[in-house]
PQR file of N, CA, C, O and H, with PARSE charges and radii, in Angstrom:
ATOM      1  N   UNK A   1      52.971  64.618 -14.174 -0.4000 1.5000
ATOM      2  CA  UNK A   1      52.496  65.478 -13.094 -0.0000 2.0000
ATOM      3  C   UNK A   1      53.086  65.043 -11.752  0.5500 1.7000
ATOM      4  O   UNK A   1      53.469  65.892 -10.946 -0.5500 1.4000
ATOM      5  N   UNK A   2      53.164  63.768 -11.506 -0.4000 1.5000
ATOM      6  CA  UNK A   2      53.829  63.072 -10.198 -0.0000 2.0000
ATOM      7  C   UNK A   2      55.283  63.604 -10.067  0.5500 1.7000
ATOM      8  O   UNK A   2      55.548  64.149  -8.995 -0.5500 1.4000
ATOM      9  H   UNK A   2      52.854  63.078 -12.160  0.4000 1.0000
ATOM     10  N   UNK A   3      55.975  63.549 -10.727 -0.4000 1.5000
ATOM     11  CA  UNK A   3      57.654  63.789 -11.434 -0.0000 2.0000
ATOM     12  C   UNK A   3      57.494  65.416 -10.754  0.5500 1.7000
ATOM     13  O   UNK A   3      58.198  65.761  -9.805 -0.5500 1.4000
ATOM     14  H   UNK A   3      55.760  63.107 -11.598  0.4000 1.0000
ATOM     15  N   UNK A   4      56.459  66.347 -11.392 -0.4000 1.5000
ATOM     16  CA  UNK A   4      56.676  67.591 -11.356 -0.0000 2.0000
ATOM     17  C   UNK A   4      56.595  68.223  -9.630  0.5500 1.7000
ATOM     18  O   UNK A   4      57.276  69.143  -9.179 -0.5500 1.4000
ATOM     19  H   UNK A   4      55.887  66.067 -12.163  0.4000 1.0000
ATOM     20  N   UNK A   5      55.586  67.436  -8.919 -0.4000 1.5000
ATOM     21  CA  UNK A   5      55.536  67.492  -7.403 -0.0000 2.0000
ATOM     22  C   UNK A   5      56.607  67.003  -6.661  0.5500 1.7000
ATOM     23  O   UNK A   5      56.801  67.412  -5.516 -0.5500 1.4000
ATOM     24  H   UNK A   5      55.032  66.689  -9.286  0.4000 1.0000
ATOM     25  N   UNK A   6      57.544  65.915  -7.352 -0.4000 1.5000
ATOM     26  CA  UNK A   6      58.337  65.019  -6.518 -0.0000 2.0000
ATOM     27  C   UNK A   6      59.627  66.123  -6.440  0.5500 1.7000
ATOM     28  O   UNK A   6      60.373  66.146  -5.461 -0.5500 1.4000
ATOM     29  H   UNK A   6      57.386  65.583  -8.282  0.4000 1.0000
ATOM     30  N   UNK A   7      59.799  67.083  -7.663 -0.4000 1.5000
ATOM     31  CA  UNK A   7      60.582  67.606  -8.399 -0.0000 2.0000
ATOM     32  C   UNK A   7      60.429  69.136  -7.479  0.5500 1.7000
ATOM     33  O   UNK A   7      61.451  69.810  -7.612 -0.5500 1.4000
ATOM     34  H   UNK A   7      59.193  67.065  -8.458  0.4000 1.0000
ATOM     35  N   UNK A   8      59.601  69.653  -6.786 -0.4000 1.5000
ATOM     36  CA  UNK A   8      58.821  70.605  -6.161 -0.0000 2.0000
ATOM     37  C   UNK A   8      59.660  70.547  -4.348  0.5500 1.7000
ATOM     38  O   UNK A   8      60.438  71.233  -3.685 -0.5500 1.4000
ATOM     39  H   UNK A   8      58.771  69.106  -6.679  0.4000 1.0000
ATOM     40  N   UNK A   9      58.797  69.145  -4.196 -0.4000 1.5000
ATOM     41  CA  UNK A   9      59.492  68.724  -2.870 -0.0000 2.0000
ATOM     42  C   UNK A   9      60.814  68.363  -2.582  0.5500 1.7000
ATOM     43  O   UNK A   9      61.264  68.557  -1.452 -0.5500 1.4000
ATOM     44  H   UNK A   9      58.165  68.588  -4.735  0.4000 1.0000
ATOM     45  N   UNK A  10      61.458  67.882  -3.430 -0.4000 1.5000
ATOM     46  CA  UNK A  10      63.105  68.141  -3.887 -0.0000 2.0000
ATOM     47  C   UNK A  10      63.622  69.449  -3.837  0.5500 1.7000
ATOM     48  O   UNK A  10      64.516  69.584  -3.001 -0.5500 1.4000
ATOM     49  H   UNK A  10      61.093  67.724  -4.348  0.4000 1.0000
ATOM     50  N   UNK A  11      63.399  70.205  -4.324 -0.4000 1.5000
ATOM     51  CA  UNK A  11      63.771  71.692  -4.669 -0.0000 2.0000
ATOM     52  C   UNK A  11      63.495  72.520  -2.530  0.5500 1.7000
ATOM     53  O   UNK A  11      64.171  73.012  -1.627 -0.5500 1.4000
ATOM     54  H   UNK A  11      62.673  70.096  -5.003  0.4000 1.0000
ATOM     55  N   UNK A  12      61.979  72.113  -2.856 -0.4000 1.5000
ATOM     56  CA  UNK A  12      61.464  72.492  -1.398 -0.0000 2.0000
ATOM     57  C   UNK A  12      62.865  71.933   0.121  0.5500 1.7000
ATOM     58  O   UNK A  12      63.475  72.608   0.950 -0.5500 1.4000
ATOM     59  H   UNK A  12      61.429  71.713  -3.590  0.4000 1.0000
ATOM     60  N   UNK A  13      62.840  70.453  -0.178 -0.4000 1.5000
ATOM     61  CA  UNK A  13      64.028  70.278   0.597 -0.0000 2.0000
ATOM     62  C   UNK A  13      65.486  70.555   0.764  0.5500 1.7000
ATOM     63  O   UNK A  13      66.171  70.623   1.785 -0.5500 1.4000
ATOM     64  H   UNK A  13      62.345  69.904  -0.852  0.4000 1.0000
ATOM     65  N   UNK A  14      65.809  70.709  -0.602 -0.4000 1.5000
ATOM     66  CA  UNK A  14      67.229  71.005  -0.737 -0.0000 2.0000
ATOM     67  C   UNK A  14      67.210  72.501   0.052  0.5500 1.7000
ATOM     68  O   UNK A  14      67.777  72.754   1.116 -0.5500 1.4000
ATOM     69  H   UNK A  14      65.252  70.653  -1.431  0.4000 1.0000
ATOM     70  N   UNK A  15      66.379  73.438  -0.791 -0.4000 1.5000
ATOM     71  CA  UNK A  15      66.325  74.956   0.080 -0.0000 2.0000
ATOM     72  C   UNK A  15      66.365  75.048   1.091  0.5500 1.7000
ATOM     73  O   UNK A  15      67.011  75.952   1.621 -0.5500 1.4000
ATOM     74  H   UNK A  15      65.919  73.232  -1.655  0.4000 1.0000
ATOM     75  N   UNK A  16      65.622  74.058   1.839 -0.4000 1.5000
ATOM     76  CA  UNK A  16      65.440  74.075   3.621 -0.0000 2.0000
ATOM     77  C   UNK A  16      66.173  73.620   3.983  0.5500 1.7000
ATOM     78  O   UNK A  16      66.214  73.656   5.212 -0.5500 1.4000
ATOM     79  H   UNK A  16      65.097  73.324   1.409  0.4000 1.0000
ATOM     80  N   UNK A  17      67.267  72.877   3.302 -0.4000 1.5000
ATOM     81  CA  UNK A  17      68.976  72.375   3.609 -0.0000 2.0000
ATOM     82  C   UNK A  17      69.573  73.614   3.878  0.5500 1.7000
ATOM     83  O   UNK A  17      69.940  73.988   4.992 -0.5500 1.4000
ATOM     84  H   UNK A  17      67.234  72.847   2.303  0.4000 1.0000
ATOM     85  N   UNK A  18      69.660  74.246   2.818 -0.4000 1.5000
ATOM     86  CA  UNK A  18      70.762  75.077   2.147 -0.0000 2.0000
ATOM     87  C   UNK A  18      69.977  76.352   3.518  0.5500 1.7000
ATOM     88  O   UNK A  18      70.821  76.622   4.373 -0.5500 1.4000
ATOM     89  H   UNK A  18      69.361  73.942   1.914  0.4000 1.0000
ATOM     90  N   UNK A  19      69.163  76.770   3.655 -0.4000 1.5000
ATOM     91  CA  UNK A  19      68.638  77.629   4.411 -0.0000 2.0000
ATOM     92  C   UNK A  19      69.597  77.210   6.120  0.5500 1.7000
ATOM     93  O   UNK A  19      70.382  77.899   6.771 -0.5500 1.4000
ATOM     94  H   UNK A  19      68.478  76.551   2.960  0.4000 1.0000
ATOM     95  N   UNK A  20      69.104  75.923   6.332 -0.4000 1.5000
ATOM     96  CA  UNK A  20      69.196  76.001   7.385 -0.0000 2.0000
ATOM     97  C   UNK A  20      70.761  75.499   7.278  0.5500 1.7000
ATOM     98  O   UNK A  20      71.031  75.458   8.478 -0.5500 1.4000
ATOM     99  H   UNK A  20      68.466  75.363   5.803  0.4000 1.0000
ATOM    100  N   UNK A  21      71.843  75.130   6.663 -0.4000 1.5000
ATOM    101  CA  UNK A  21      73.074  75.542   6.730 -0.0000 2.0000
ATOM    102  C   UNK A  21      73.846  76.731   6.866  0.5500 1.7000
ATOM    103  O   UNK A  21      74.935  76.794   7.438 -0.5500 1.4000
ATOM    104  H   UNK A  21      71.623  75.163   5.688  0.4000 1.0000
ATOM    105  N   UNK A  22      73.384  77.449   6.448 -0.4000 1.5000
ATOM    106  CA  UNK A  22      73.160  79.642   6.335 -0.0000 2.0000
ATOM    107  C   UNK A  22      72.666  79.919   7.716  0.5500 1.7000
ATOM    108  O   UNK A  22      72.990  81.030   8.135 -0.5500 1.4000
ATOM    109  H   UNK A  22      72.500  77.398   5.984  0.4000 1.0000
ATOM    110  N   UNK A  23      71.870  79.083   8.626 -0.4000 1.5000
ATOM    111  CA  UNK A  23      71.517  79.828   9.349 -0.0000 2.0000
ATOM    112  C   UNK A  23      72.541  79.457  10.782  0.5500 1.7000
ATOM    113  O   UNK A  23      72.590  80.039  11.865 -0.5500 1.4000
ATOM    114  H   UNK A  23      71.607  78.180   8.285  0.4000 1.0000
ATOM    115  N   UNK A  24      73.290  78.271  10.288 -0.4000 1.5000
ATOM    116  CA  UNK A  24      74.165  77.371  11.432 -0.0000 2.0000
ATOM    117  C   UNK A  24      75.492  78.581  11.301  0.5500 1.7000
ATOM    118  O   UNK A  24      76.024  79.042  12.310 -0.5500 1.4000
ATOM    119  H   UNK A  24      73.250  77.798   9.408  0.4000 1.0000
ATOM    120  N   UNK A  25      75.883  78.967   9.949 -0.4000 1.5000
ATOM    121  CA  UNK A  25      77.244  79.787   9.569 -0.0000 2.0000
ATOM    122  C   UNK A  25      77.006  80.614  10.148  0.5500 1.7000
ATOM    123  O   UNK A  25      77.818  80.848  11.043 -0.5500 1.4000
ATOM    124  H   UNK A  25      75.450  78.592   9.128  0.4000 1.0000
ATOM    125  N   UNK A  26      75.692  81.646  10.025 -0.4000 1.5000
ATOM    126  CA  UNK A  26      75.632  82.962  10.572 -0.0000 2.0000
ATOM    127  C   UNK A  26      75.680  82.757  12.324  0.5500 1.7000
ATOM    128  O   UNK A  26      76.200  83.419  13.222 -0.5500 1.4000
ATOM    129  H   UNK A  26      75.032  81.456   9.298  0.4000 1.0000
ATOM    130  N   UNK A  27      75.031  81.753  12.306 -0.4000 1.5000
ATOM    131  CA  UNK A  27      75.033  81.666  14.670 -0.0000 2.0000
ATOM    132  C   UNK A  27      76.664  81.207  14.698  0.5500 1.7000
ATOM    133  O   UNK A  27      77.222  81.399  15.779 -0.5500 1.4000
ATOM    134  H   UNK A  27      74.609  81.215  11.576  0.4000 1.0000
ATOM    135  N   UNK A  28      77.299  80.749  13.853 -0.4000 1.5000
ATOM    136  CA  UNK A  28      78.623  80.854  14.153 -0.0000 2.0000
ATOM    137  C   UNK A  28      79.426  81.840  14.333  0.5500 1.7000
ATOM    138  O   UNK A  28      80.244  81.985  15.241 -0.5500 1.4000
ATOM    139  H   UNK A  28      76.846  80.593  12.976  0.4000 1.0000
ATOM    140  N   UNK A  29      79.104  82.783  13.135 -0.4000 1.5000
ATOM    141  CA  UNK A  29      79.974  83.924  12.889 -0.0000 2.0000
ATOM    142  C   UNK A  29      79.668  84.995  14.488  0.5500 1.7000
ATOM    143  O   UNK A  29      80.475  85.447  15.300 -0.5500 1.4000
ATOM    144  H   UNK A  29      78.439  82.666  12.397  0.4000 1.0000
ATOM    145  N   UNK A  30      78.067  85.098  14.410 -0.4000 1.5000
ATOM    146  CA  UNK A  30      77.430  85.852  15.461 -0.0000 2.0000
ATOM    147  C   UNK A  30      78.342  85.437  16.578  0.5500 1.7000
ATOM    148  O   UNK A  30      79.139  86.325  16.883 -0.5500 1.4000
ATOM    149  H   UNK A  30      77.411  84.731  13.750  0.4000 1.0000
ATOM    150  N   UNK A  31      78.433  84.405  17.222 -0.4000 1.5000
ATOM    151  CA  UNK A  31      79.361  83.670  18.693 -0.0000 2.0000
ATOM    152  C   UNK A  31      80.599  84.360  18.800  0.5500 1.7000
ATOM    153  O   UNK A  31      81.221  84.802  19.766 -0.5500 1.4000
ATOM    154  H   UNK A  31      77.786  83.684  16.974  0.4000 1.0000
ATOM    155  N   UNK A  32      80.925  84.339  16.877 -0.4000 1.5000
ATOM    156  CA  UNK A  32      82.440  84.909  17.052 -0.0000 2.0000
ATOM    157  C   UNK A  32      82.943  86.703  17.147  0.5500 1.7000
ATOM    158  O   UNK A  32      83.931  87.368  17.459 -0.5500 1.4000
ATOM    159  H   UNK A  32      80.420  83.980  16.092  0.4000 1.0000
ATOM    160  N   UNK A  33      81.591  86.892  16.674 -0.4000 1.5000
ATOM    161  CA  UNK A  33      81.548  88.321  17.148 -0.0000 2.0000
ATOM    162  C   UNK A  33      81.296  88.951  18.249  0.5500 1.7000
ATOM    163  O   UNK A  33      81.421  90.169  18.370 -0.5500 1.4000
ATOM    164  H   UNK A  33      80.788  86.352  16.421  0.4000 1.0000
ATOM    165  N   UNK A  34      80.853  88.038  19.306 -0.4000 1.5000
ATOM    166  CA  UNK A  34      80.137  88.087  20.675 -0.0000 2.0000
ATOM    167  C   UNK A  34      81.534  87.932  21.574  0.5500 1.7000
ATOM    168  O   UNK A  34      81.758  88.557  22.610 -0.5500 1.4000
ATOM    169  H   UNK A  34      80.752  87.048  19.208  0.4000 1.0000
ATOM    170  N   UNK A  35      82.254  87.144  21.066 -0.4000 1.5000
ATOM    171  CA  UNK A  35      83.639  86.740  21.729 -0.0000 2.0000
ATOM    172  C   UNK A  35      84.788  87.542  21.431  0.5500 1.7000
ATOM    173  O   UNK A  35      85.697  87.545  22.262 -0.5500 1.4000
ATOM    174  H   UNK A  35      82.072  86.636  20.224  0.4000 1.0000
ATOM    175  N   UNK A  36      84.956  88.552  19.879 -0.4000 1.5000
ATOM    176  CA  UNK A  36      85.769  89.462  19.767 -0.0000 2.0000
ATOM    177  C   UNK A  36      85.435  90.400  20.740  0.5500 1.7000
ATOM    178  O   UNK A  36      86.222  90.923  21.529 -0.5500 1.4000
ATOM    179  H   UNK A  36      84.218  88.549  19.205  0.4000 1.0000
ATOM    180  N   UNK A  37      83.752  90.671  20.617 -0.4000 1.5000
ATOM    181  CA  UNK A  37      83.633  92.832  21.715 -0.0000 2.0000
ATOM    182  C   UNK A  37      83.819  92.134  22.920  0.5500 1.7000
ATOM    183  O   UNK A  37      84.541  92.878  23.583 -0.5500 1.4000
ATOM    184  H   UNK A  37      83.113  90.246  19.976  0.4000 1.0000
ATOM    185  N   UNK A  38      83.565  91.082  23.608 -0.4000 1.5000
ATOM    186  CA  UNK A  38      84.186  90.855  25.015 -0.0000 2.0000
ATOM    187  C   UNK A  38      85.418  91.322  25.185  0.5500 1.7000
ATOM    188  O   UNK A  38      85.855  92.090  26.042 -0.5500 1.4000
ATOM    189  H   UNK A  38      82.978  90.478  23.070  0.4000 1.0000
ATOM    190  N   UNK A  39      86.217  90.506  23.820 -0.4000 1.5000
ATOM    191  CA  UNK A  39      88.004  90.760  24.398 -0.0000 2.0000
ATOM    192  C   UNK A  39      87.723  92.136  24.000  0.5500 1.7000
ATOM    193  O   UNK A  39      88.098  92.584  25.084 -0.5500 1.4000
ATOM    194  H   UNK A  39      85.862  89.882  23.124  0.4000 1.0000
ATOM    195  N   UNK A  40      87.381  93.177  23.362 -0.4000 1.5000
ATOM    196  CA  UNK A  40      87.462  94.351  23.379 -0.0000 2.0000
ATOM    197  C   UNK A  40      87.402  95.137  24.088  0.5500 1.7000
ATOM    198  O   UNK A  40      88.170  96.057  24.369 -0.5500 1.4000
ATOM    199  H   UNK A  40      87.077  92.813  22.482  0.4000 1.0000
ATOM    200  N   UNK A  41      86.229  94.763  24.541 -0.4000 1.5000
ATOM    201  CA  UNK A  41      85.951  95.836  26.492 -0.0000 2.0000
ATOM    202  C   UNK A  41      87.014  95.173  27.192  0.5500 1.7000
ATOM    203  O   UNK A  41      87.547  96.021  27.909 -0.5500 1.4000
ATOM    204  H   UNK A  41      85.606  94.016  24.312  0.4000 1.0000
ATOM    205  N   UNK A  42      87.610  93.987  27.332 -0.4000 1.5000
ATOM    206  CA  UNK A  42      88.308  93.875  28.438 -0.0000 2.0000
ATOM    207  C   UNK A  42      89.889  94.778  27.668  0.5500 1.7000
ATOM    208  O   UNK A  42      90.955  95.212  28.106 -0.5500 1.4000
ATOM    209  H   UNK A  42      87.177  93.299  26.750  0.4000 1.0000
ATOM    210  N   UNK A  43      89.376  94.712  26.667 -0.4000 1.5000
ATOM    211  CA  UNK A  43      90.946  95.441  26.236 -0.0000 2.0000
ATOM    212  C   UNK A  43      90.925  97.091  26.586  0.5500 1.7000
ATOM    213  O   UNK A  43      91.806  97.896  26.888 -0.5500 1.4000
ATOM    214  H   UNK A  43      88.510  94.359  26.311  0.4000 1.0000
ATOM    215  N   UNK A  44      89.842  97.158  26.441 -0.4000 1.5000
ATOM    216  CA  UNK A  44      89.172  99.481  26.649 -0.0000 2.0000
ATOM    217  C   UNK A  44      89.512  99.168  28.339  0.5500 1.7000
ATOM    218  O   UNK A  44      90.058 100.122  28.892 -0.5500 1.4000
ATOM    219  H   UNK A  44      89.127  96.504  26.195  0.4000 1.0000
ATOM    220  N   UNK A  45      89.314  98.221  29.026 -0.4000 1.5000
ATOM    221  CA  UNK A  45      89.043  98.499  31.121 -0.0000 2.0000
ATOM    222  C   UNK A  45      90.444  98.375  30.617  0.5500 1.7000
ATOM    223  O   UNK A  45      90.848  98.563  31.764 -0.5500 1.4000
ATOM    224  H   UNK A  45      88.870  97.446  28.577  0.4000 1.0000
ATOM    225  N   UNK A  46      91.464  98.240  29.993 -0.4000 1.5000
ATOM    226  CA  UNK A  46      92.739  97.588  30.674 -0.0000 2.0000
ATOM    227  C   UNK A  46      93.357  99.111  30.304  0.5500 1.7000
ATOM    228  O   UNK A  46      93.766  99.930  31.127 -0.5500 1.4000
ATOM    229  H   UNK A  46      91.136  98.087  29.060  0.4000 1.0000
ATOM    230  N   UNK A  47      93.315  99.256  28.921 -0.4000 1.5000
ATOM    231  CA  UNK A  47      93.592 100.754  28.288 -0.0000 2.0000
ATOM    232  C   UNK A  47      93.239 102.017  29.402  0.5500 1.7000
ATOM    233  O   UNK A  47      93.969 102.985  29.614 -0.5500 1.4000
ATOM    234  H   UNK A  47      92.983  98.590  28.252  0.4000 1.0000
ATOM    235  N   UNK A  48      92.091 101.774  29.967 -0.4000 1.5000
ATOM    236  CA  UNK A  48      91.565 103.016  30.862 -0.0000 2.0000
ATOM    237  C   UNK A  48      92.115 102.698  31.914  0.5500 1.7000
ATOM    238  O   UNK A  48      92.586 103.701  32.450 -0.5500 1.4000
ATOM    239  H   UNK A  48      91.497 100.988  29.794  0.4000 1.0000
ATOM    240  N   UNK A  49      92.281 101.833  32.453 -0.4000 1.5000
ATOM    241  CA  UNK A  49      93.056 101.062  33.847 -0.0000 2.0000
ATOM    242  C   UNK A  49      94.623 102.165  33.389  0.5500 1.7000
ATOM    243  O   UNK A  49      94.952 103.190  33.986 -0.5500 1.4000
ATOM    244  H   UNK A  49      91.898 101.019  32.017  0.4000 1.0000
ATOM    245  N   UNK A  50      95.114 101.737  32.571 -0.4000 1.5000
ATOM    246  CA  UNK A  50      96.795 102.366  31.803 -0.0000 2.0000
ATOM    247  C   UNK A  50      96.935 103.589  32.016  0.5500 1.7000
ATOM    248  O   UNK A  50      97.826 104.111  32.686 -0.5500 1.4000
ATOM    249  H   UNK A  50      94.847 100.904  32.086  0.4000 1.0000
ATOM    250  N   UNK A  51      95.688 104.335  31.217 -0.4000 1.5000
ATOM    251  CA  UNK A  51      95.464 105.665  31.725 -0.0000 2.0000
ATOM    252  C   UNK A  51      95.299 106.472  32.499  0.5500 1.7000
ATOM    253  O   UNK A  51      95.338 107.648  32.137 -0.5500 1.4000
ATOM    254  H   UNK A  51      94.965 103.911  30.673  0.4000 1.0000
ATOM    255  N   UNK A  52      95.065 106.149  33.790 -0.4000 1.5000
ATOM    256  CA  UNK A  52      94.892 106.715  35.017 -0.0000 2.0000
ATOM    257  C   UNK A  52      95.639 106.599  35.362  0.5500 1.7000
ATOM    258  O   UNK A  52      96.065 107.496  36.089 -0.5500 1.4000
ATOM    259  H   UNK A  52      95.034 105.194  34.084  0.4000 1.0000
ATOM    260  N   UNK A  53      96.777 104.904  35.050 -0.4000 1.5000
ATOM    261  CA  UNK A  53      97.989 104.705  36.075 -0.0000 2.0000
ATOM    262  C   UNK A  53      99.017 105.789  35.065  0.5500 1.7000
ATOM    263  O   UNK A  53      99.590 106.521  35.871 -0.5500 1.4000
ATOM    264  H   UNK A  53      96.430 104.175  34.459  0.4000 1.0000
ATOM    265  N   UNK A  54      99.210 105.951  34.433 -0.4000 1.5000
ATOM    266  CA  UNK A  54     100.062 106.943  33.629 -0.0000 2.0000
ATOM    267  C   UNK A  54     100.042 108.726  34.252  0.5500 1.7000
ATOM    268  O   UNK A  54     100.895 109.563  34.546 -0.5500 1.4000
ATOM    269  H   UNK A  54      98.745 105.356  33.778  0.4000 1.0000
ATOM    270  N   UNK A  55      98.175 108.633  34.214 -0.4000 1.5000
ATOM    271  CA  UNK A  55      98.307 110.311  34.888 -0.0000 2.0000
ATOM    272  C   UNK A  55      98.461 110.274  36.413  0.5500 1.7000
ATOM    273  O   UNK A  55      98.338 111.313  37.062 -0.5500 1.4000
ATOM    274  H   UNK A  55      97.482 107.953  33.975  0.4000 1.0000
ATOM    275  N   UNK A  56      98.765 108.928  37.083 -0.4000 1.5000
ATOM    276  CA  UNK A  56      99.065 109.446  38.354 -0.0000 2.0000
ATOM    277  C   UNK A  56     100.266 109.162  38.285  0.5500 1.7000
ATOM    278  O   UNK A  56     100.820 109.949  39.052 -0.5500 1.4000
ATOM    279  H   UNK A  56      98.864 108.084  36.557  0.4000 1.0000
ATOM    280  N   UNK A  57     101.157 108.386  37.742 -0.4000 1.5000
ATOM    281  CA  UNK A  57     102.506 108.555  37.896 -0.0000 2.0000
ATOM    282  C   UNK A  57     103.336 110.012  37.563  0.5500 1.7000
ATOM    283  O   UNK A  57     104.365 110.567  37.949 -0.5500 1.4000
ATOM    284  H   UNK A  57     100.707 107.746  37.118  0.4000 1.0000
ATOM    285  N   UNK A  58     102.221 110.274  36.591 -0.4000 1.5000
ATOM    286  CA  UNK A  58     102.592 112.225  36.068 -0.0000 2.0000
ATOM    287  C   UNK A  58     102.506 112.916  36.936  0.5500 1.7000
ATOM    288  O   UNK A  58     103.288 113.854  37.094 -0.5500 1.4000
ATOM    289  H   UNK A  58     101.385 109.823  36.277  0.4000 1.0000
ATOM    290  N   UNK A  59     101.401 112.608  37.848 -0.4000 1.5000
ATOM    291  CA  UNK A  59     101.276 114.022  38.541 -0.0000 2.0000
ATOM    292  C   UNK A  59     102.255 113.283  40.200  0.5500 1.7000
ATOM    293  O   UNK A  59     102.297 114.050  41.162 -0.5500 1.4000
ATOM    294  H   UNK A  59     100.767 111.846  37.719  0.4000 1.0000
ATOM    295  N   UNK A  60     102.773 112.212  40.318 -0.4000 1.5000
ATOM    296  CA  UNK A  60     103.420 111.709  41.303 -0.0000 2.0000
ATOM    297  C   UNK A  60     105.134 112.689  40.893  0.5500 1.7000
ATOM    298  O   UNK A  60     105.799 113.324  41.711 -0.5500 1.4000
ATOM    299  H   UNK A  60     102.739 111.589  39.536  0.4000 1.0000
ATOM    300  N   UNK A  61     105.466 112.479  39.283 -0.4000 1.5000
ATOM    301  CA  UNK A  61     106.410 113.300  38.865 -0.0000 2.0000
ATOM    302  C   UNK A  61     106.454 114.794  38.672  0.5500 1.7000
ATOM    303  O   UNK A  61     107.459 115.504  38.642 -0.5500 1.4000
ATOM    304  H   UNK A  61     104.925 111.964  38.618  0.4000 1.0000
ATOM    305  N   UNK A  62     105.367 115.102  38.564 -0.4000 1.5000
ATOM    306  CA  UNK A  62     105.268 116.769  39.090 -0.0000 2.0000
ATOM    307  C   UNK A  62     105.489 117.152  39.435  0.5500 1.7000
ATOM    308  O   UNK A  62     106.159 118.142  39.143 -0.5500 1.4000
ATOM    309  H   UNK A  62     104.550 114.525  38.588  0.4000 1.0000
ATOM    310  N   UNK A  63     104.978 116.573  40.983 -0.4000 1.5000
ATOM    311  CA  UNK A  63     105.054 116.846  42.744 -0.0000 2.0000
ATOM    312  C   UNK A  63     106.565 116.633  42.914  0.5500 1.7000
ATOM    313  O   UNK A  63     107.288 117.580  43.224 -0.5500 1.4000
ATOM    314  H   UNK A  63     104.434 115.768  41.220  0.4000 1.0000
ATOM    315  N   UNK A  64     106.950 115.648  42.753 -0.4000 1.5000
ATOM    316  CA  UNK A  64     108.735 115.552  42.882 -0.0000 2.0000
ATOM    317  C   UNK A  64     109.523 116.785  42.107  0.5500 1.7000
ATOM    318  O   UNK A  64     110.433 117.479  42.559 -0.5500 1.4000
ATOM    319  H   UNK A  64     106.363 114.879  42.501  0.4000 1.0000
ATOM    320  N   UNK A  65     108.790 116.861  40.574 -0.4000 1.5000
ATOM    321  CA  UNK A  65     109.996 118.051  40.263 -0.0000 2.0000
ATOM    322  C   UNK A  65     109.936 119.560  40.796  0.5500 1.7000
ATOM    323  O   UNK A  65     110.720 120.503  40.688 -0.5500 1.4000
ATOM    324  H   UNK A  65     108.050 116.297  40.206  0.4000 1.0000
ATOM    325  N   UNK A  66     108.341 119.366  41.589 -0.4000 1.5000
ATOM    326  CA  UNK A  66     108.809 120.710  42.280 -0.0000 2.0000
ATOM    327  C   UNK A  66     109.028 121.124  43.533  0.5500 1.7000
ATOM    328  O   UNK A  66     108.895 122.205  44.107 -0.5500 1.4000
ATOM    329  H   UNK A  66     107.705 118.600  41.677  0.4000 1.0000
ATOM    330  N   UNK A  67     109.522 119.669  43.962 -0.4000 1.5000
ATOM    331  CA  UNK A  67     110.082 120.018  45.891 -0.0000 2.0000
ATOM    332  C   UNK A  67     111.685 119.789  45.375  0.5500 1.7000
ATOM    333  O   UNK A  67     112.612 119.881  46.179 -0.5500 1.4000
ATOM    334  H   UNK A  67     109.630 118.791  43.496  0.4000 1.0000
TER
END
């Protein structure tokens, strides 16, 4: 019966290992996903930044091709 409790709290600890190793991977992965959509938005402001400078150089070439 002693064996079978010791055998309980073993099991009990290893899980709360193994748990709380799973929970260190996932706050890792999470950080690294937190740090990709940053560079993402700064990549969409730079893209939309591009885009405006593109349609004003268009309409800067407009204006020239029709004077």
């Amino acid at each position: 019966m002693e064996a079978k409790k010791i055998l309980i709290l073993l099991t009990a600890v290893f899980g709360m290992s193994l748990i709380s190793c799973e929970s260190t991977s996932i706050n890792e992965e999470l950080l690294e996903l937190e740090k990709l959509e940053t560079q993402l938005e700064g990549k969409k402001k730079i893209n939309e930044s591009n885009n405006k400078n593109k349609s004003s150089l268009q309409k800067v070439v407009d204006v020239r091709g029709m004077g």
